[in-house]
C-alpha positions, 0 to 999 in steps of 0.5 A, a space after each residue: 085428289 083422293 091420292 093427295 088426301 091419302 098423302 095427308 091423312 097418312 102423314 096426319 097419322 104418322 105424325 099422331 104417332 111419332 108424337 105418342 111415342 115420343 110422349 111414352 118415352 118421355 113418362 118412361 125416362 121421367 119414371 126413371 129419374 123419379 127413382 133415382 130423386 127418391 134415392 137420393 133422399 132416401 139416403 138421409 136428406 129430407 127436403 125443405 116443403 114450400 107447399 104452403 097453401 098461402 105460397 101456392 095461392 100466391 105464385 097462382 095469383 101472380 101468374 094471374 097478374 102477369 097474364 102467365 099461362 097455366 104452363 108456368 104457373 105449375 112449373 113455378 110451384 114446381 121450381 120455386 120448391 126444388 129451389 128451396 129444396 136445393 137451396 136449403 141443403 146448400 145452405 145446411 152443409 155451409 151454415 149449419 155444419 160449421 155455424 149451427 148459432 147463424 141457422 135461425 138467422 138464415 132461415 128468418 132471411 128465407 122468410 123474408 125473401 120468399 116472394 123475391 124468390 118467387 118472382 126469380 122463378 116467374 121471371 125464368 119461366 117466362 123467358 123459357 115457356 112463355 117469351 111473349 110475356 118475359 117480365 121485365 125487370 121494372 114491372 118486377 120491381 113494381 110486384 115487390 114493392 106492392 108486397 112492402 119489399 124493396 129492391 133494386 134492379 141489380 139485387 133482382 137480376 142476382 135474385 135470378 141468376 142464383 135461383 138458375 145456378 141453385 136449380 142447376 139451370 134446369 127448368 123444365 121440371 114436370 109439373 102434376 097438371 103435365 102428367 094429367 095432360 099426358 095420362 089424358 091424352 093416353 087413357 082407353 076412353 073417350 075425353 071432353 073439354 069439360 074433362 080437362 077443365 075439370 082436371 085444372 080445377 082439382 090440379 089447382 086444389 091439389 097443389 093449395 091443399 097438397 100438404 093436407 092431401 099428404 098428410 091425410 094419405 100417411 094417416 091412412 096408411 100407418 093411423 096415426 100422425 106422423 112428425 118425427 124425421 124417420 117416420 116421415 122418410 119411410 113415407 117419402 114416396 107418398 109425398 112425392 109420387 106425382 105421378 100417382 097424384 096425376 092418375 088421381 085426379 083424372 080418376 076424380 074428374 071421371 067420377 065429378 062428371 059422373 061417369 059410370 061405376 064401369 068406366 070409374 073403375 076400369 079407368 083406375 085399373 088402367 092408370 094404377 097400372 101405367 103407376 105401377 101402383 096397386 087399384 086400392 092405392 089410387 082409388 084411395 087418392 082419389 077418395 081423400 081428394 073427394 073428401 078434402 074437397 067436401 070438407 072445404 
């Protein structure tokens, strides 16, 4: 008996780390892509931005509705963003380029077909991340027209199918609350449920207020605000750094449980260091988070 428990204890434990090492692996790979993103935007296209808090409160409402787990519900914010960001760029070098007169038009349509497009997202996530609960295409149609739009089945399918070809048919992009999990799972320190419910709270409010987060950040950095296309592609890497957003939060969350003075600031040592971000930087975050929060 006591060598059969050895067996599985150690086969317990080469699992645990087997699955750390994959998680390890994954940030490391996750950080390099990350690079190669802001290369790309750097090198003079500037995203379209969905993170309204309007839309985000919307996609949480839905998933809600739909019984969709917290998975999808931050990977819908994730996706439906990067599709209007690929989408947007798209449509600029076929529309704009050669038919300048036609952009307003198009982008009236955007407008007007963003819950559409939201539910397109959904309904991919769902088939991916969470199967038992795909939606089908009449309860879609039902969610649409409760929002006074009208669509047939056929036009909801072409809806889906061209948000999954604009997006490159890639789905499964980090959301913030995933790096949260995962700086949770790897940080030196004890973690509690409390912990982690308390870290969805605050991922929840970052993505509604993430605008006001941002543009809170590059006040402090440069004092003023900022609205001009150059000034704000020398700051890309503020609003797209969600990994340092990740460690933030877990640091408020830390500091909203009232852990000690110590162990706040040892856990922000740790994780700037896991950001390659420097200690002020990060507490910094955490701080403007903290004070939207009190402002609200």
């Amino acid at each position: 008996m006591i060598c059969s428990y050895n067996i599985v204890n150690k086969m317990r434990i080469n699992k645990e780390y087997d699955e750390r090492t994959y998680m390890v692996q994954w940030f490391k790979l996750y950080k390099k892509n990350i690079q190669n993103l802001k290369t790309f935007y750097f090198n003079g296209t500037y995203p379209f931005r969905s993170f309204s808090p309007k839309v985000v409160q919307f996609i949480f409402k839905l998933a809600d509705e739909c019984g969709m787990d917290n998975t999808v519900k931050y990977k819908c914010v994730e996706l439906y963003d990067r599709f209007l960001s690929e989408y947007f760029i798209y449509k600029h070098k076929k529309i704009y380029s050669k038919h300048s007169n036609k952009w307003v038009k198009f982008l009236k349509q955007c407008k007007k077909q963003s819950y559409l497009r939201v539910m397109s997202c959904m309904q991919l996530l769902s088939k991916y991340a969470q199967q038992s609960l795909s939606l089908k295409l009449k309860d879609i149609k039902v969610i649409l027209e409760r929002t006074g739009r009208m669509y047939t089945k056929k036009y909801i399918r072409y809806s889906e199918a061209e948000v999954f070809r604009i997006v490159d048919y890639k789905l499964n992009e980090p959301s913030i609350f995933m790096l949260v999990e995962y700086f949770i799972d790897v940080i030196p320190f004890t973690t509690t449920d409390s912990l982690h419910s308390t870290c969805l709270l605050l991922t929840d409010f970052v993505y509604i207020y993430q605008q006001e987060l941002y543009d809170r950040l590059q006040y402090q950095k440069t004092g003023y605000r900022i609205h001009t296309y150059s000034e704000k592609l020398k700051l890309l890497d503020i609003e797209f750094d969600k990994i340092t957003t990740a460690a933030a939060v877990v640091v408020t969350a830390f500091y909203i449980l009232n852990s000690t003075d110590k162990t706040n600031e040892e856990l922000c040592l740790y994780l700037s260091n896991i950001c390659e971000k420097s200690f002020d930087y990060l507490l910094t975050i955490s701080t403007v988070l903290v004070s939207i929060i009190n402002s609200i």
